[in-house]
C-alpha positions, 0 to 999 in steps of 0.5 A: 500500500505505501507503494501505490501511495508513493506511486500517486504522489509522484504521479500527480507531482510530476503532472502538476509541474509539466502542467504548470509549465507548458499548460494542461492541452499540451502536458496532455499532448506529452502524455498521448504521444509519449505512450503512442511513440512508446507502445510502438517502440515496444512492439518494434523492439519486442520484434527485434528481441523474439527474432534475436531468441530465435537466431540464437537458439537456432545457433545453438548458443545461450540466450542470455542477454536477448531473453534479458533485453525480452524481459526488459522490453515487457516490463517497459510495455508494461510500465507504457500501459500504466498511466502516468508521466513517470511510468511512461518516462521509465518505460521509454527507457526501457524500450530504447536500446541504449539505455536497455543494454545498460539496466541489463548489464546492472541487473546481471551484475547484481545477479552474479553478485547474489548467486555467483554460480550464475557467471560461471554457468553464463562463462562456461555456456560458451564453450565447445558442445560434447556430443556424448554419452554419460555411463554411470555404474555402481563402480565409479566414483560420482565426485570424478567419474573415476572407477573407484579402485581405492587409491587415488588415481591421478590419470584424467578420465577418459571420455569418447565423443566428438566435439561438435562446434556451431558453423560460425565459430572458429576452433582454436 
């Protein structure tokens, strides 16, 4: 509740002060074309993030950054649709890829920072992909999928496959 309170004053606030300095039919002007140009660029920039998914789920690779910049340009539609100058100004930037690339860079900054294994998942997602089978028996040894002869065995484990590389990236 003290939330929605803080929404409303801000609202009515920001109003108040845009209408008392261009006049009331154009603060209405700045709201009606703020939410038309906004709710179109959503849809634009909605497009681009949806095709951006496909793109990279058809090359085999994470998506991470353009699931986050699709859930930014949601929550920025969303804020468009709600009435207000604030909502509206919080929204556009939202959508605008600029300022998008700079709230997905903090929000995963501050992901990392409470759940570290994500940037080592989100590190790790960039490597080769290993077309193989996993054999699991009651001898081997789960923490190194070693066969477990009782002494330490200091030889790598073994693993037949093959690498399989998207066509676009160079083997090094």
């Amino acid at each position: 509740m003290p939330f929605v309170l803080l929404y409303l004053v801000v609202e009515i606030v920001a109003l108040v002060a845009l209408g008392s300095v261009i006049g009331l039919g154009w603060t209405l002007v700045v709201l009606l074309a703020g939410s038309l140009l906004g709710l179109w660029l959503a849809r634009r920039e909605g497009v681009r993030a949806a095709q951006a998914i496909a793109e990279a789920m058809n090359s085999r690779r994470v998506a991470t950054a353009e699931v986050t910049d699709g859930l930014l340009v949601a929550a920025g539609g969303v804020l468009l649709f709600v009435p207000g100058l604030v909502t509206d100004l919080a929204g556009l930037l939202l959508v605008l890829p600029p300022t998008r690339s700079l709230v997905r860079r903090r929000l995963v900054g501050a992901a990392e920072r409470r759940a570290p294994g994500l940037r080592t998942a989100r590190i790790r997602a960039d490597g080769p992909i290993v077309d193989g089978t996993v054999v699991d028996g009651p001898d081997v040894r789960p923490d190194t999928g070693r066969p477990d002869t009782g002494r330490p065995d200091r030889s790598p484990p073994v693993i037949e496959g093959s690498i399989v590389d998207p066509p676009d990236r160079k083997a090094g």
